[in-house]
C-alpha positions in Angstrom: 0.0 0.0 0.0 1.5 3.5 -1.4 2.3 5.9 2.0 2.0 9.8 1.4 4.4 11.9 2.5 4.5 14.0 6.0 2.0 17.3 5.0 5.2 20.4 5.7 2.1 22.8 6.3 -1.1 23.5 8.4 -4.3 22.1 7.8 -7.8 24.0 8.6 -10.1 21.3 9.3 -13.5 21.0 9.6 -15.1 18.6 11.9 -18.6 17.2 11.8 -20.2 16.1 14.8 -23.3 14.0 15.6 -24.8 14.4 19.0 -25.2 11.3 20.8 -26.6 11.8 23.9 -25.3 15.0 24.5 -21.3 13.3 23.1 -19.7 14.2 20.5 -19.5 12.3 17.5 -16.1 12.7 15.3 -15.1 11.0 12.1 -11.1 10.8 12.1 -8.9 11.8 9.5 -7.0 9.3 7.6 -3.4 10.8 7.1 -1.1 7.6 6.1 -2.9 4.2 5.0 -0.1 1.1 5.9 0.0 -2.5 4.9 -0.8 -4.5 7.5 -0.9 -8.6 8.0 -4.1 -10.3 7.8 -3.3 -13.0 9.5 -2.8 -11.1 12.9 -5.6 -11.0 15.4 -4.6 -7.8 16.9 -5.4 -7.6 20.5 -2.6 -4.0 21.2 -0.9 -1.4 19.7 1.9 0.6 21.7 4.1 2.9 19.6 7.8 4.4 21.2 11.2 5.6 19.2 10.1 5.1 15.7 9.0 1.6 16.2 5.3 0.3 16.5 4.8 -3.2 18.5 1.8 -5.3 18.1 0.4 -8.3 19.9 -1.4 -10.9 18.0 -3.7 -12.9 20.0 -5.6 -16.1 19.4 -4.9 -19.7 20.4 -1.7 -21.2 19.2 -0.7 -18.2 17.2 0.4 -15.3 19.8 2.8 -13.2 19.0 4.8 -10.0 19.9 6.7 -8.1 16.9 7.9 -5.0 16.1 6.7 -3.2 13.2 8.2 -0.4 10.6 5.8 2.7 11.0 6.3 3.9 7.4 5.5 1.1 5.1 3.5 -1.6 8.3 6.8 -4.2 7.4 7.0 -7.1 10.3 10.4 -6.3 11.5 11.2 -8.6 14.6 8.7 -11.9 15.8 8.4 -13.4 19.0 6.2 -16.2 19.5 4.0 -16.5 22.9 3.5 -20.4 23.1 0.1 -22.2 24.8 -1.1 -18.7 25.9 -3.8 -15.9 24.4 -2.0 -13.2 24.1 -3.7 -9.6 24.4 -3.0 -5.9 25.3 0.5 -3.9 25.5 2.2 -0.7 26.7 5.6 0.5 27.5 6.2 1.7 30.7 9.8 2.6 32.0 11.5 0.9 28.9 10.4 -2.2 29.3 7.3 -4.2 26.9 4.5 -5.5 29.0 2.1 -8.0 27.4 -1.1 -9.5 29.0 -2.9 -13.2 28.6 -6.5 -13.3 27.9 -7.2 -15.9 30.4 -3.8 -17.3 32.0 -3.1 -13.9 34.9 0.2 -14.2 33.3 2.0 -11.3 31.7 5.7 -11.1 30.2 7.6 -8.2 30.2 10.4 -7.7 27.5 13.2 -5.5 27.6 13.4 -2.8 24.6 14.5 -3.5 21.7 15.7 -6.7 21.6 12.1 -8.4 22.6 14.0 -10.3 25.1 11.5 -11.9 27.6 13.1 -10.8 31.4 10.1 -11.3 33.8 6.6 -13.0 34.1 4.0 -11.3 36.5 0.5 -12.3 38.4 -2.9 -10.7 38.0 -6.2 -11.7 38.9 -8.8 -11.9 36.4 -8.9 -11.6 32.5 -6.0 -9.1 30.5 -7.9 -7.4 27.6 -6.0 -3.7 27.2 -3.5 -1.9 28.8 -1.9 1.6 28.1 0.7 3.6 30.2 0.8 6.9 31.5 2.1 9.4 33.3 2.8 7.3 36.9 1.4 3.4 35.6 -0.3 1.9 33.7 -3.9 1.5 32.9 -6.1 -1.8 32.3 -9.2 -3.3 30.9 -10.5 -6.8 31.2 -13.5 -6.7 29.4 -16.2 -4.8 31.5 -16.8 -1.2 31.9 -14.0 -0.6 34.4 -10.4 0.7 34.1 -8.1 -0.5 36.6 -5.1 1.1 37.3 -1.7 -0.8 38.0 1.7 0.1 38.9 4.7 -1.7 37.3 4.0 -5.1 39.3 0.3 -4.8 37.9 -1.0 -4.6 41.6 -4.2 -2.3 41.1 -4.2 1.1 43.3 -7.5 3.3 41.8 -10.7 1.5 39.4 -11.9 3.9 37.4 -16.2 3.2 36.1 -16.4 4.5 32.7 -19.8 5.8 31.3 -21.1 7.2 28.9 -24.1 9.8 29.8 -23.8 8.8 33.3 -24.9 5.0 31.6 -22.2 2.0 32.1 -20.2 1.2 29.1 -18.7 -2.6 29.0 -16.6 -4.3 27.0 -13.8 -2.1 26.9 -10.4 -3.3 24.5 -7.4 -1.8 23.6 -6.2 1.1 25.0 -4.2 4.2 24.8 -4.1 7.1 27.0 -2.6 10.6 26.0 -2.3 13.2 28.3 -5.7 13.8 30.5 -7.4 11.0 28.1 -7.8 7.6 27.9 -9.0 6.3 24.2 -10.5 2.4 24.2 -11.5 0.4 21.9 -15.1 -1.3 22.4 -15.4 -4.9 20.9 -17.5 -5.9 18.1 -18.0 -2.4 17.8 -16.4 0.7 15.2 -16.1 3.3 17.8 -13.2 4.4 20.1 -14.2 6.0 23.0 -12.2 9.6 24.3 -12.8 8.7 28.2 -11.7 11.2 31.1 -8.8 9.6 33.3 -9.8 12.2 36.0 -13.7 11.1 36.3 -14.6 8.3 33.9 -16.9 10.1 31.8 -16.6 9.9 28.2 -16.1 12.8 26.5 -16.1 12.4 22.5 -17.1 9.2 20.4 -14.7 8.5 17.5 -16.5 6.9 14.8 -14.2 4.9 12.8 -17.1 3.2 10.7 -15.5 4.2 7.3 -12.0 2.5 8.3 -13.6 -0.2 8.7 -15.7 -0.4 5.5 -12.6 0.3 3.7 -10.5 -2.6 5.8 -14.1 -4.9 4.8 -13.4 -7.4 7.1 -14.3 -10.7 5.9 -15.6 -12.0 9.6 -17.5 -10.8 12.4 -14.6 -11.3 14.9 -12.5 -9.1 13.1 -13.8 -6.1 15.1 -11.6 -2.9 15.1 -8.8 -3.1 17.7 -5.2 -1.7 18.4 -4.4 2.0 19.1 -1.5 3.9 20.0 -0.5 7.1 19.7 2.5 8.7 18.1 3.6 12.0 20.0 6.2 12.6 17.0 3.3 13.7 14.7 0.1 13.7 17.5 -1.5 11.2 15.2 -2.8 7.5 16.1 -2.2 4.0 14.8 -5.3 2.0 14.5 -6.3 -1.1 13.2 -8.5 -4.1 13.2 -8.3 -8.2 13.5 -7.1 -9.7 10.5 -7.5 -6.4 9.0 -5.1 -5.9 5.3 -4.6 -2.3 6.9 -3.3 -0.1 9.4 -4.4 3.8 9.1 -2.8 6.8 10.7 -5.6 9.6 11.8 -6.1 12.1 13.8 -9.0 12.9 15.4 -9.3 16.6 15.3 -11.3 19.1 17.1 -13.9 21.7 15.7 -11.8 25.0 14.8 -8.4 23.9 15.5 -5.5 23.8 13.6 -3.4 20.5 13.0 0.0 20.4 11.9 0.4 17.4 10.4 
């Protein structure tokens, strides 16, 4: 898949909105569209340095690799044997990945995907994200936890959605004052306050989705991270041919892309 080059100027944009209850609705802007490998059930995005890492769940064929940014090329592969891989984030230079089922996570040293420690949970491992003092966790309901670097749990965080409970929360990513999940079986990413739960903007990523025409329902979207180099996101979807780069601007502002 062809990749455009970086925009060098300012872009005006114009955002549309749909009110949902009151939220926001936005529809992102596609900036790069990547290759991406359909055979990978993507359960986690975490981007750092230049280099994107992705976890590939599904039973018998986890994985962990490192992926080229520019063009989606597979760079490095490490396989996760008898386990059901999902989520990851970096958090003080070091890869953590969770298991669907097992309470088992491995923790890899950057770059090299060397595997240097296994850690305990209790319950199911869908997402996790890092941020500004730990990381931050889903398993599947409508409640963050939030973990240190041991994954013990110091805060829960309820997320809803006009004071309603959400559920099934999936990948996650949190930037700044924001924590942006991934819902499953569902198109929309949800813009949630780390401060009170509530979420804030709905990101409607229906027509990346149409245009990745997933050939089975379990290929839901899934897999976000953010790239602070050019305040864009990586998303993408299970078994999807493609990975897009968006933003998700704001009504009135400019974006340098």
């Amino acid at each position: 898949m062809s990749v455009i080059k970086p925009i060098k100027r300012a872009v005006k944009l114009t955002v549309r909105t749909i009110s949902r209850w009151g939220v926001p609705r936005v529809q992102p802007l596609t900036v790069r569209t990547l290759s991406h490998d359909r055979a990978s059930f993507t359960q986690g995005l975490a981007y750092v340095n230049g280099t994107l890492y992705e976890s590939s769940g599904d039973h018998h064929q986890s994985m962990l690799r490192s992926v080229d940014p520019t063009n989606g090329r597979v760079c490095d592969v490490v396989s996760i044997p008898n386990d059901f891989a999902e989520g990851i984030a970096i958090f003080e230079d070091r890869l953590y990945q969770l298991s669907w089922k097992s309470e088992r996570a491995r923790v890899f040293r950057l770059p090299d995907l060397e595997l240097i420690d296994e850690l305990r949970y209790d319950g199911e491992g869908w997402g996790l994200a890092s941020g500004p003092a730990g990381m931050v966790m889903s398993n599947g309901t409508g409640t963050l936890r939030f973990v240190d670097g041991d994954l013990r749990t110091t805060q829960q965080l309820r997320v809803t959605l006009n004071r309603l409970p959400t559920r099934r929360l999936n990948d996650l990513e949190w930037v700044a004052g924001s924590i942006y999940a991934n819902v499953l079986m569902q198109s929309d990413i949800l813009e949630i306050s780390a401060r009170n739960g509530q979420v804030s903007r709905i990101l409607d990523c229906a027509s990346l989705q149409a245009q990745a025409a997933p050939c089975d329902v379990e290929h839901t979207l899934n897999g976000i991270a953010y790239n602070p180099d050019r305040d864009t996101f990586f998303v993408t979807g299970k078994c999807w041919p493609y990975m897009f780069e968006v933003c998700f601007p704001r009504d009135g502002d400019p974006t340098q892309l």
